[in-house]
LUMVOGU-484042 format. One line per 8 residues: number of its first residue (from 1); their letters; for each residue x negated, y negated, z negated of N, C-alpha, C. Coordinates in pm, 1 decimal, padded with zeros to 6 digits, always signed. Each point is the difference from the previous one (the first is absolute). Example, Ala and Ser with C-alpha at 12.3 -4.5 7.8 and 13.67 -1.06 7.14 Angstrom:
BEGIN
1	as	-01319.0/+00569.0/-00780.0/+00089.0/-00119.0/+00000.0/-00090.0/-00120.0/+00000.0 | +00035.0/-00105.0/+00072.0/-00082.0/-00119.0/-00006.0/+00077.0/-00109.0/-00073.0
This chain:
BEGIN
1	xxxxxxxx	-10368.1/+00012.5/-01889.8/+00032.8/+00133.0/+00047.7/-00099.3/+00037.0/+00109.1 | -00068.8/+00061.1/-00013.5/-00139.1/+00099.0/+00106.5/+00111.8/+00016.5/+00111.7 | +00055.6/+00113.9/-00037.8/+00049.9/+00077.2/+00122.4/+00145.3/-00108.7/+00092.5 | +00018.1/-00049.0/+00073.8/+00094.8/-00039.4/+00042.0/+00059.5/+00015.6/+00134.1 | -00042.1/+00141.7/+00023.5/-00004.6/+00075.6/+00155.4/+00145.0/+00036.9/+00011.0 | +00114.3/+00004.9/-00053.2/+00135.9/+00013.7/-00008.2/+00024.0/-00128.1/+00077.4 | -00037.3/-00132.7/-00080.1/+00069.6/-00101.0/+00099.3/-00053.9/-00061.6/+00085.5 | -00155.2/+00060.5/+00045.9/-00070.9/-00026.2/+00109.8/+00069.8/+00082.9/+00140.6
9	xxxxxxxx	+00035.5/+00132.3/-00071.7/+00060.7/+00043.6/+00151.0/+00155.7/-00044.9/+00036.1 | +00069.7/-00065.0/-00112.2/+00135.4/-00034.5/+00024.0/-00037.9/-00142.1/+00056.5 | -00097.6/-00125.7/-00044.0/+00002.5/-00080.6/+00074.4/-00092.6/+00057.1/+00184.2 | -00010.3/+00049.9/+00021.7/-00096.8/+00058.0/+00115.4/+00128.6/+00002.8/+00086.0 | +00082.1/+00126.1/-00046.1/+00126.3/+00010.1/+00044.0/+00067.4/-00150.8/+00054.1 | +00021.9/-00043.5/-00115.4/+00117.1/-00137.6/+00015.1/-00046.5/-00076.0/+00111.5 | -00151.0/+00001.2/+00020.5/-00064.7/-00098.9/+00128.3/+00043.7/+00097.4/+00128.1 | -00022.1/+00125.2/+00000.5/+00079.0/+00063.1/+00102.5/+00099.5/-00046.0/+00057.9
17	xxxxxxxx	+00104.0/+00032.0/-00072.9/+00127.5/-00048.6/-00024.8/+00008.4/-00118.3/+00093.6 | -00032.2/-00130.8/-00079.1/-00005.2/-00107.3/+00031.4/-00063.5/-00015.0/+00153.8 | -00074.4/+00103.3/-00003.2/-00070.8/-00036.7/+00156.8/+00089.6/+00051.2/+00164.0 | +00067.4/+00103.0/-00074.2/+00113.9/+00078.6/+00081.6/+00104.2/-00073.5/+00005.7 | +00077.3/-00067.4/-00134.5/+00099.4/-00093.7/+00045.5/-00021.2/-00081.3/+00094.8 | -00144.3/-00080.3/-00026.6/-00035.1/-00124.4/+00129.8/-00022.5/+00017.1/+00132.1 | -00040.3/+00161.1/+00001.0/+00009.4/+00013.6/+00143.3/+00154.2/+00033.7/+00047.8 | +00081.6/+00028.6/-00085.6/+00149.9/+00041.8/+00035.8/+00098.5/-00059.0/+00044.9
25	xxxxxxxx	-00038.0/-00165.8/-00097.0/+00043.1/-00110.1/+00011.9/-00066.9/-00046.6/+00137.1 | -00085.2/+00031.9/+00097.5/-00059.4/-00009.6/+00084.6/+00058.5/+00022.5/+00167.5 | +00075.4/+00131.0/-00086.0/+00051.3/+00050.7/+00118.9/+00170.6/-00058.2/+00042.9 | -00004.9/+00011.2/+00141.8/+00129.9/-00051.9/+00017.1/+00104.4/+00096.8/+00036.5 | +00126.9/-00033.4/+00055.5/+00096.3/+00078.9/-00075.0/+00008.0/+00125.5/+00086.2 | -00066.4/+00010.5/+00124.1/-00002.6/+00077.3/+00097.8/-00144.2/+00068.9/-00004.9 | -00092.8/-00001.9/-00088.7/-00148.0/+00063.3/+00017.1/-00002.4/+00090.1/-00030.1 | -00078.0/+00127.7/+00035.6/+00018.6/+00173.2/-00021.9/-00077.1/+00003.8/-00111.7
33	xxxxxxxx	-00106.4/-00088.8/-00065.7/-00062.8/-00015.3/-00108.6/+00121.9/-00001.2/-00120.8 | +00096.7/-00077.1/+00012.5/+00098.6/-00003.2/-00109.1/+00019.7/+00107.9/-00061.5 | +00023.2/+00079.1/+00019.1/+00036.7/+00163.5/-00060.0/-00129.3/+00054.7/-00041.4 | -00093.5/+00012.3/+00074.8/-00096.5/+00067.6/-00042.0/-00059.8/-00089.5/-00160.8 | -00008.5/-00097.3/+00021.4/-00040.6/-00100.8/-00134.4/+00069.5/+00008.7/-00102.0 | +00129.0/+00020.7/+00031.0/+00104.5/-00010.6/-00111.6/-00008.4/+00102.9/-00058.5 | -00012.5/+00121.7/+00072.6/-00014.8/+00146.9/-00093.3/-00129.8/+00023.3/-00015.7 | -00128.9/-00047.0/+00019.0/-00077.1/-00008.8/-00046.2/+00026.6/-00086.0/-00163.2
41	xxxxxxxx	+00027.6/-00153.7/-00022.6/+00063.2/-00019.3/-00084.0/+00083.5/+00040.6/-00095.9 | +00107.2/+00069.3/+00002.5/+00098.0/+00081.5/-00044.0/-00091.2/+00079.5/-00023.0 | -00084.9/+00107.1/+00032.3/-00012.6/+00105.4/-00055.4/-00140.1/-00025.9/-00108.4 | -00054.1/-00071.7/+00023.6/-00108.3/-00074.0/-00090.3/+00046.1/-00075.7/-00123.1 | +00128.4/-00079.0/+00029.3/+00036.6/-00063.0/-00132.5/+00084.1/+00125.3/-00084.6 | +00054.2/+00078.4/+00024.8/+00103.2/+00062.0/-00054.4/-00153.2/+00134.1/-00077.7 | -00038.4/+00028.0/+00071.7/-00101.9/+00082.3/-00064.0/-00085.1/-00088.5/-00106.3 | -00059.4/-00116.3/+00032.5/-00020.9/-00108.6/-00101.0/+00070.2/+00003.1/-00160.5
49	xxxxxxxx	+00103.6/-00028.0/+00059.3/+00115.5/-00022.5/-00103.8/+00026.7/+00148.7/-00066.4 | -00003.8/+00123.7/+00042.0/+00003.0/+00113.4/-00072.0/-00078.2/+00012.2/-00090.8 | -00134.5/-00032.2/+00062.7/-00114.7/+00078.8/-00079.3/-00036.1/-00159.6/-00107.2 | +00034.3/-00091.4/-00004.5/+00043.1/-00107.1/-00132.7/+00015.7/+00037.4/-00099.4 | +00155.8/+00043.7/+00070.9/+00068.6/+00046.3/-00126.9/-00032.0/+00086.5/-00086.5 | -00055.2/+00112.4/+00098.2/-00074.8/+00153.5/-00048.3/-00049.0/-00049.2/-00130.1 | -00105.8/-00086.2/+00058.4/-00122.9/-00038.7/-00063.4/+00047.9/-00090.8/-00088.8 | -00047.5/-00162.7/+00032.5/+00005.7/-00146.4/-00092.4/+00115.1/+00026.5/-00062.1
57	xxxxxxxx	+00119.5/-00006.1/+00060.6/+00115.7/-00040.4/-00041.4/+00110.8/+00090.5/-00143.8 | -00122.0/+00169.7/+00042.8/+00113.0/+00077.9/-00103.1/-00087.6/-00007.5/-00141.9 | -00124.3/-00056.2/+00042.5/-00093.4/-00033.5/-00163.0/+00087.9/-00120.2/-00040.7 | +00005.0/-00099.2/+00091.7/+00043.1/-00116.2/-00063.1/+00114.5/-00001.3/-00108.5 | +00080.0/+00138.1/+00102.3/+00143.6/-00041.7/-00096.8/-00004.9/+00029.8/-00142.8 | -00102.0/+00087.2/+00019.0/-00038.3/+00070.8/-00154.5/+00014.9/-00084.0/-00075.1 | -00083.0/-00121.0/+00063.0/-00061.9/-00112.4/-00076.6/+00102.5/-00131.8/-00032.2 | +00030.2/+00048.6/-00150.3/+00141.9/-00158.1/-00035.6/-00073.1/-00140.2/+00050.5
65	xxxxxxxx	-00089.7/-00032.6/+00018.1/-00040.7/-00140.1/+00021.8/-00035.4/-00002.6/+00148.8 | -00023.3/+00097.2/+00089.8/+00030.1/+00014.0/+00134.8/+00152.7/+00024.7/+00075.2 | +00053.5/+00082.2/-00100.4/+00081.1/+00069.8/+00084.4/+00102.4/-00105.0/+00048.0 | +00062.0/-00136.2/+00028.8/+00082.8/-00088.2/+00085.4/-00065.3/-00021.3/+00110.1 | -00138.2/-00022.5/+00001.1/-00055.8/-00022.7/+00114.5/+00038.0/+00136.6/+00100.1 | -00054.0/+00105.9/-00024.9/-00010.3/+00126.2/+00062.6/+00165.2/-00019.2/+00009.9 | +00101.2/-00003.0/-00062.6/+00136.2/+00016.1/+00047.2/+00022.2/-00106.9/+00131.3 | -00031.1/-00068.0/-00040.7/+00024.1/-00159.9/+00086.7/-00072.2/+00082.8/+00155.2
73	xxxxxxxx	-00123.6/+00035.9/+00015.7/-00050.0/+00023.3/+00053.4/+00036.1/+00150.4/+00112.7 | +00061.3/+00090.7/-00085.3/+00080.5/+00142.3/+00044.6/+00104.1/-00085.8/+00129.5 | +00068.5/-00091.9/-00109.2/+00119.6/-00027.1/+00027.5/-00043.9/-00100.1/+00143.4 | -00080.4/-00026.0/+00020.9/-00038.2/-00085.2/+00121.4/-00060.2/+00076.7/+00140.7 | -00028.6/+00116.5/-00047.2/-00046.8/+00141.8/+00093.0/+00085.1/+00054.9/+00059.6 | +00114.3/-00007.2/-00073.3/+00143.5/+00035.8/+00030.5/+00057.5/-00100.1/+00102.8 | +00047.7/-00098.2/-00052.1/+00050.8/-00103.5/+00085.6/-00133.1/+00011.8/+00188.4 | -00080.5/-00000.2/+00001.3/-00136.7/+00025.8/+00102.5/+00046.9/+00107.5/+00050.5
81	xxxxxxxx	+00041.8/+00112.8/-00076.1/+00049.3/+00139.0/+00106.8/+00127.2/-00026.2/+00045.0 | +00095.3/-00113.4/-00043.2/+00097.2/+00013.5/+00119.2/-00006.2/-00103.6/+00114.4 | -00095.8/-00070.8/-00089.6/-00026.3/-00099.4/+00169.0/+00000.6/+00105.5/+00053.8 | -00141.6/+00065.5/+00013.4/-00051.7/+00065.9/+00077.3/+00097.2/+00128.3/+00069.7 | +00101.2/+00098.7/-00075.9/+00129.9/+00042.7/+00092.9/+00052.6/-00056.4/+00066.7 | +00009.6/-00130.4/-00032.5/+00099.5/-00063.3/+00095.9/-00093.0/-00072.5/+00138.3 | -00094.2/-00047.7/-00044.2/-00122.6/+00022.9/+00087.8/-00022.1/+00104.1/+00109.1 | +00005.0/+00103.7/-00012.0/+00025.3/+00124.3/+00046.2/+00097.3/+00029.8/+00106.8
89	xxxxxxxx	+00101.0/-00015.5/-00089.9/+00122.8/+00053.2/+00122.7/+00055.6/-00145.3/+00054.0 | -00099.1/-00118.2/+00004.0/+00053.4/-00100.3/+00116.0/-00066.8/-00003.8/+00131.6 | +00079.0/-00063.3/+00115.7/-00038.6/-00022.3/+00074.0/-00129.1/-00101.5/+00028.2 | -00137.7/+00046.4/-00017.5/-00086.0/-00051.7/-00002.3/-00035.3/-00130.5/+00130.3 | +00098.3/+00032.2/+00073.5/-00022.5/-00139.8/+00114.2/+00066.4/-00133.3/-00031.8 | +00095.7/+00084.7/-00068.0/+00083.1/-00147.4/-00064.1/-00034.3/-00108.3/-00105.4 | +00036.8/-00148.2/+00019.8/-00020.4/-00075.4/-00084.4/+00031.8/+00013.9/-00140.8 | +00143.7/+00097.0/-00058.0/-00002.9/+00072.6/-00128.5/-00079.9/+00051.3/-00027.1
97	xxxxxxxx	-00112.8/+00074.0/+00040.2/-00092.5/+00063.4/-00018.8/-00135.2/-00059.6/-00055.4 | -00008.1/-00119.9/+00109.5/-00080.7/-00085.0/-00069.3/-00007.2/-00071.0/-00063.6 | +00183.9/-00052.1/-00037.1/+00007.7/-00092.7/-00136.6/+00008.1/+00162.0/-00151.0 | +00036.6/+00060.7/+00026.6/-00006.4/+00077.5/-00107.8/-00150.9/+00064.8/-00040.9 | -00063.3/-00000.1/+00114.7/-00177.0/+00014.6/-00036.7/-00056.6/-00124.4/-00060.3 | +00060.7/-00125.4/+00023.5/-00092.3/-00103.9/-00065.0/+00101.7/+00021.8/-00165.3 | +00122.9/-00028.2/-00011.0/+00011.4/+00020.2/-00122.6/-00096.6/+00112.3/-00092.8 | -00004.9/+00113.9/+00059.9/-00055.5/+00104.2/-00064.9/-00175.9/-00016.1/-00028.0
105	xxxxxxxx	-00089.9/-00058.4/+00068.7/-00098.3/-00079.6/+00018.5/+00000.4/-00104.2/-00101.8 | +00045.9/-00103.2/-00050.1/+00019.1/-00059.0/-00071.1/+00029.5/+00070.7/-00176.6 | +00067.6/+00068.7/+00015.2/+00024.4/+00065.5/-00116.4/-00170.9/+00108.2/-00025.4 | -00005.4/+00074.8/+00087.2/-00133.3/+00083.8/-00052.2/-00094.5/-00085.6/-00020.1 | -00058.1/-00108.1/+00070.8/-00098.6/-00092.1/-00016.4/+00021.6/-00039.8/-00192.8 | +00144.7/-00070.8/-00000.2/-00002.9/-00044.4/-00150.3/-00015.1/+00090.1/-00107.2 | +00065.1/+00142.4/+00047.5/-00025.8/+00105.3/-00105.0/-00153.9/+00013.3/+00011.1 | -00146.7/+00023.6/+00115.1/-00053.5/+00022.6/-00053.5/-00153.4/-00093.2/-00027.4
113	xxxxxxxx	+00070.3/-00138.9/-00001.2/-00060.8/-00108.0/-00066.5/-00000.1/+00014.5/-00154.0 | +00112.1/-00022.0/-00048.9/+00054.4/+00022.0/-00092.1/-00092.7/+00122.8/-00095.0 | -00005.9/+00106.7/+00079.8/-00098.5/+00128.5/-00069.1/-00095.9/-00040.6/-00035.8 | -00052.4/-00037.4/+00126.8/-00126.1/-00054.3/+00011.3/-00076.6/-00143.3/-00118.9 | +00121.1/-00018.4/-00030.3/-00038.8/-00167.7/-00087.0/+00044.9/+00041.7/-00105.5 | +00130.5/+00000.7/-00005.6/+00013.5/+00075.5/-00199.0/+00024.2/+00125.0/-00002.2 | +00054.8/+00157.1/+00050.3/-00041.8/+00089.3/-00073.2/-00095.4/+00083.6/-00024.0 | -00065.6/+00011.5/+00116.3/-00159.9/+00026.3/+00018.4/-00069.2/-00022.1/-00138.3
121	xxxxxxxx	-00011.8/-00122.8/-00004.7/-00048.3/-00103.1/-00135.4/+00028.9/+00067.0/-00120.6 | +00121.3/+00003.0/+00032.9/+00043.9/+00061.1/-00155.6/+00034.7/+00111.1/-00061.5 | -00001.0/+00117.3/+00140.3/-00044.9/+00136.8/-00081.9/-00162.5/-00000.2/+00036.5 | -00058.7/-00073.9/+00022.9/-00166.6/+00012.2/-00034.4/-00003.2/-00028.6/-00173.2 | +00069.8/-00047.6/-00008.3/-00050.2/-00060.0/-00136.9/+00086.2/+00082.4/-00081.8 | +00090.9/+00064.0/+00052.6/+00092.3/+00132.0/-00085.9/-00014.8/+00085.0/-00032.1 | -00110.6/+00061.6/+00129.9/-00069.5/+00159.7/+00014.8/-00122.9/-00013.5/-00085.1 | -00050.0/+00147.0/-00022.6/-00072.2/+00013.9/-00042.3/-00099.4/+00048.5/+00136.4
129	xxxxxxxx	-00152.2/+00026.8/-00037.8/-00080.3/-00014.6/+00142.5/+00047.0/+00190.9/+00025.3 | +00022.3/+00076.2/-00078.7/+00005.1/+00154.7/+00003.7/+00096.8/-00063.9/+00093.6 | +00143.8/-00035.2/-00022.3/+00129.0/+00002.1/+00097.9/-00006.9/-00041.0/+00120.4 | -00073.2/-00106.5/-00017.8/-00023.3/-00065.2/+00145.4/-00076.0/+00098.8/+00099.4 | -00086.1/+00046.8/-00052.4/-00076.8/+00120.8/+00071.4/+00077.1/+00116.7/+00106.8 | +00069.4/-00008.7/-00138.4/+00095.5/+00180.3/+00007.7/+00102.1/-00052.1/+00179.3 | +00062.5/-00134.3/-00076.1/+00085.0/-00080.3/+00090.8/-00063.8/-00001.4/+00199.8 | -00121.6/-00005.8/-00021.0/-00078.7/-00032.3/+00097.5/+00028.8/+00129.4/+00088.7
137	xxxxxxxx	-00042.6/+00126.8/-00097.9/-00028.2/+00119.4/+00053.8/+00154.7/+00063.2/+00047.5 | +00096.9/-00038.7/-00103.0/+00185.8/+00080.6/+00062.9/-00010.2/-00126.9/+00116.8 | +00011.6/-00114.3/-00016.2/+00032.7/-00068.3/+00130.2/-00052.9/+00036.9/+00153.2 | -00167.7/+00012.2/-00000.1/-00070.7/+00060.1/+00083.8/+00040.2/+00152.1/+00060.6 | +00048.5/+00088.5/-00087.7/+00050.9/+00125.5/-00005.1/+00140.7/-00013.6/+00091.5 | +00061.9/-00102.1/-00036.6/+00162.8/+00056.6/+00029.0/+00004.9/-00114.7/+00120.1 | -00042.1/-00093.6/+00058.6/+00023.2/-00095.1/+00104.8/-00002.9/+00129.7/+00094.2 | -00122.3/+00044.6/+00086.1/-00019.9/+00110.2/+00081.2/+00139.0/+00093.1/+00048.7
145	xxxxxxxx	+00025.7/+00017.6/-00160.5/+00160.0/+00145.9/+00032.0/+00142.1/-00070.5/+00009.8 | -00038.6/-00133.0/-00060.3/+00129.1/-00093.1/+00053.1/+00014.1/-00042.8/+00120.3 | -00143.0/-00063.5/+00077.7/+00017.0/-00051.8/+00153.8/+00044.3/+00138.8/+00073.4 | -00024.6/+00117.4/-00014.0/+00032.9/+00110.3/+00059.4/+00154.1/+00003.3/+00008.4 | +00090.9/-00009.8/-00160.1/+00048.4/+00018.1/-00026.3/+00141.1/-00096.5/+00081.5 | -00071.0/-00159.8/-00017.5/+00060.7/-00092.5/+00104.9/+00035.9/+00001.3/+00073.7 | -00130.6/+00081.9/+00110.2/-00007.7/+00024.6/+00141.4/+00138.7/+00093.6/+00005.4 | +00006.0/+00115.7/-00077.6/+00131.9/+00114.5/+00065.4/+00121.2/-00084.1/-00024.1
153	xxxxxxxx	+00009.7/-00070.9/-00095.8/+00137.9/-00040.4/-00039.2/+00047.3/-00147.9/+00026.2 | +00142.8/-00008.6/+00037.2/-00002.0/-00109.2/+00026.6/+00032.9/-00104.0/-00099.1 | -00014.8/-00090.2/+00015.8/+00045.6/-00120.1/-00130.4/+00140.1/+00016.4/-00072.9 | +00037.9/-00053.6/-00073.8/+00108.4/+00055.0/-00124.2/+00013.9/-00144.5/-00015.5 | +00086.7/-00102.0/+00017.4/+00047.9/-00111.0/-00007.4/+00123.3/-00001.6/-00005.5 | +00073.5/-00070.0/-00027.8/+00102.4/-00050.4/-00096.1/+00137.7/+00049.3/+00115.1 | -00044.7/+00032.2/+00111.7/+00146.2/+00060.6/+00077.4/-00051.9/+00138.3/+00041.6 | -00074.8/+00045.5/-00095.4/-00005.8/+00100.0/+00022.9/+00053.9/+00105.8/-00173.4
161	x	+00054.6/-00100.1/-00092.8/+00003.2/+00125.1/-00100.4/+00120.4/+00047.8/-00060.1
Protein backbone atom coordinates (compact mmCIF):
# COMPACT_ATOMS: atom_id res chain seq x y z
CA UNK A 1 0.00 0.00 0.00
CA UNK A 2 1.84 3.53 -1.26
CA UNK A 3 -0.33 5.71 0.59
CA UNK A 4 -0.45 4.96 4.37
CA UNK A 5 -0.84 8.62 5.68
CA UNK A 6 -4.29 7.65 7.51
CA UNK A 7 -2.31 5.53 9.96
CA UNK A 8 0.74 7.63 10.02
CA UNK A 9 -1.26 10.47 11.52
CA UNK A 10 -3.31 8.15 13.92
CA UNK A 11 -0.03 6.57 15.10
CA UNK A 12 1.59 10.35 15.44
CA UNK A 13 -1.46 11.00 17.51
CA UNK A 14 -1.25 7.78 19.77
CA UNK A 15 2.57 8.91 20.65
CA UNK A 16 0.94 12.18 21.72
CA UNK A 17 -1.31 10.60 23.71
CA UNK A 18 1.10 8.42 25.26
CA UNK A 19 3.39 11.33 25.90
CA UNK A 20 0.59 13.39 27.80
CA UNK A 21 -0.45 10.43 29.87
CA UNK A 22 3.35 10.19 31.15
CA UNK A 23 3.57 13.49 31.96
CA UNK A 24 0.07 13.21 33.88
CA UNK A 25 1.09 10.27 35.56
CA UNK A 26 3.87 12.72 36.57
CA UNK A 27 1.97 14.99 38.26
CA UNK A 28 0.99 14.80 41.84
CA UNK A 29 -2.22 15.07 43.38
CA UNK A 30 -1.97 18.75 44.28
CA UNK A 31 -0.09 20.20 40.90
CA UNK A 32 -1.92 23.06 38.86
CA UNK A 33 -0.45 21.14 35.79
CA UNK A 34 -3.08 18.32 36.55
CA UNK A 35 -6.02 19.96 34.94
CA UNK A 36 -4.43 21.71 32.41
CA UNK A 37 -2.87 18.17 31.00
CA UNK A 38 -5.85 16.32 31.51
CA UNK A 39 -7.98 18.57 29.28
CA UNK A 40 -5.42 18.94 27.07
CA UNK A 41 -5.71 15.03 26.95
CA UNK A 42 -9.42 14.76 27.01
CA UNK A 43 -9.84 17.05 24.38
CA UNK A 44 -7.16 15.49 22.02
CA UNK A 45 -8.25 11.91 22.61
CA UNK A 46 -11.96 12.44 22.24
CA UNK A 47 -11.39 14.51 19.00
CA UNK A 48 -8.93 11.57 18.04
CA UNK A 49 -11.51 9.14 18.57
CA UNK A 50 -14.23 11.22 16.54
CA UNK A 51 -12.47 11.81 13.58
CA UNK A 52 -11.54 7.55 13.57
CA UNK A 53 -14.58 6.83 13.45
CA UNK A 54 -15.51 9.55 10.82
CA UNK A 55 -12.88 8.16 8.89
CA UNK A 56 -11.12 4.32 9.49
CA UNK A 57 -13.77 2.97 11.40
CA UNK A 58 -17.15 3.81 9.28
CA UNK A 59 -15.17 2.22 6.00
CA UNK A 60 -14.30 -0.62 8.08
CA UNK A 61 -17.72 -1.50 9.05
CA UNK A 62 -18.63 -1.56 5.50
CA UNK A 63 -16.13 -4.07 5.36
CA UNK A 64 -17.53 -7.93 6.49
CA UNK A 65 -13.91 -9.05 7.11
CA UNK A 66 -13.08 -5.79 9.08
CA UNK A 67 -16.05 -4.90 10.53
CA UNK A 68 -15.48 -6.86 14.46
CA UNK A 69 -12.40 -5.19 14.70
CA UNK A 70 -13.87 -1.59 14.02
CA UNK A 71 -16.87 -2.73 16.46
CA UNK A 72 -14.47 -4.03 19.10
CA UNK A 73 -12.70 -0.91 18.58
CA UNK A 74 -16.00 1.83 18.64
CA UNK A 75 -16.86 -0.10 21.55
CA UNK A 76 -13.48 0.66 23.37
CA UNK A 77 -13.77 4.62 22.50
CA UNK A 78 -16.76 4.43 24.37
CA UNK A 79 -15.75 2.73 27.45
CA UNK A 80 -12.37 5.81 27.18
CA UNK A 81 -15.20 8.55 27.16
CA UNK A 82 -16.47 7.58 30.43
CA UNK A 83 -13.30 7.21 32.07
CA UNK A 84 -12.74 10.35 30.96
CA UNK A 85 -16.46 11.98 32.48
CA UNK A 86 -15.80 10.60 35.35
CA UNK A 87 -12.32 11.89 35.10
CA UNK A 88 -13.81 15.18 34.82
CA UNK A 89 -16.15 15.72 37.46
CA UNK A 90 -13.56 14.21 40.16
CA UNK A 91 -11.78 15.71 42.57
CA UNK A 92 -8.50 15.93 40.91
CA UNK A 93 -6.38 16.17 44.28
CA UNK A 94 -7.64 13.06 45.42
CA UNK A 95 -6.16 9.64 45.46
CA UNK A 96 -9.59 8.38 43.53
CA UNK A 97 -8.56 10.45 41.01
CA UNK A 98 -5.41 9.05 40.59
CA UNK A 99 -6.34 5.48 40.94
CA UNK A 100 -9.11 6.03 38.38
CA UNK A 101 -6.52 7.87 35.95
CA UNK A 102 -4.16 4.91 36.11
CA UNK A 103 -7.00 2.46 35.44
CA UNK A 104 -8.04 4.61 32.50
CA UNK A 105 -4.23 4.84 31.30
CA UNK A 106 -3.93 1.32 31.22
CA UNK A 107 -6.94 0.68 29.24
CA UNK A 108 -6.12 3.46 26.37
CA UNK A 109 -2.48 2.30 26.21
CA UNK A 110 -3.95 -1.46 25.45
CA UNK A 111 -6.62 -0.16 23.13
CA UNK A 112 -4.07 1.66 21.24
CA UNK A 113 -1.35 -1.01 21.06
CA UNK A 114 -3.66 -3.25 19.99
CA UNK A 115 -4.51 -0.71 16.79
CA UNK A 116 -1.36 -0.27 16.35
CA UNK A 117 -0.29 -4.17 16.06
CA UNK A 118 -3.41 -5.83 14.61
CA UNK A 119 -5.90 -3.43 13.19
CA UNK A 120 -3.83 -1.00 11.52
CA UNK A 121 -2.36 -4.23 9.80
CA UNK A 122 -5.37 -5.38 8.79
CA UNK A 123 -7.39 -2.75 7.25
CA UNK A 124 -4.05 -2.01 5.31
CA UNK A 125 -4.44 -5.09 3.76
CA UNK A 126 -8.44 -4.55 3.50
CA UNK A 127 -8.37 -1.11 1.88
CA UNK A 128 -7.87 -0.38 -1.23
CA UNK A 129 -4.94 2.49 -1.83
CA UNK A 130 -8.08 4.99 -3.39
CA UNK A 131 -9.73 4.42 0.40
CA UNK A 132 -6.92 4.77 2.33
CA UNK A 133 -6.26 8.07 0.63
CA UNK A 134 -9.81 9.35 0.79
CA UNK A 135 -9.51 8.03 4.70
CA UNK A 136 -6.39 10.23 5.16
CA UNK A 137 -8.08 13.32 3.72
CA UNK A 138 -11.94 12.97 6.01
CA UNK A 139 -9.65 12.15 9.03
CA UNK A 140 -7.32 15.23 8.46
CA UNK A 141 -10.57 17.28 7.63
CA UNK A 142 -12.69 16.43 10.67
CA UNK A 143 -9.91 16.13 13.73
CA UNK A 144 -9.59 20.24 13.52
CA UNK A 145 -13.76 20.70 13.93
CA UNK A 146 -13.79 17.98 16.54
CA UNK A 147 -10.88 19.42 18.91
CA UNK A 148 -12.98 22.67 18.59
CA UNK A 149 -15.84 20.83 19.10
CA UNK A 150 -14.25 19.08 22.44
CA UNK A 151 -13.03 22.22 23.63
CA UNK A 152 -16.98 23.77 23.98
CA UNK A 153 -18.40 20.63 25.29
CA UNK A 154 -17.99 18.82 28.11
CA UNK A 155 -17.37 15.01 28.27
CA UNK A 156 -20.51 12.64 28.08
CA UNK A 157 -19.59 9.65 30.36
CA UNK A 158 -21.56 7.15 31.77
CA UNK A 159 -23.16 9.50 34.76
CA UNK A 160 -23.90 11.69 32.61
CA UNK A 161 -26.70 9.96 30.25
Amino acid sequence: MADARIFEDLKADHDRHRKLLAELAGTSEGSPNRRRLFEAFRVEVTAHAAAEEMSLYATMLAKPDLRDDAQHSVSEHKEIEDFLGELYEMDMASSAWTEKFAAMRHRYEHHIDEEEEEMFPAAAEGLDEAEVKRLAAVFEARKPQEKQRAREEPPEGEKRE
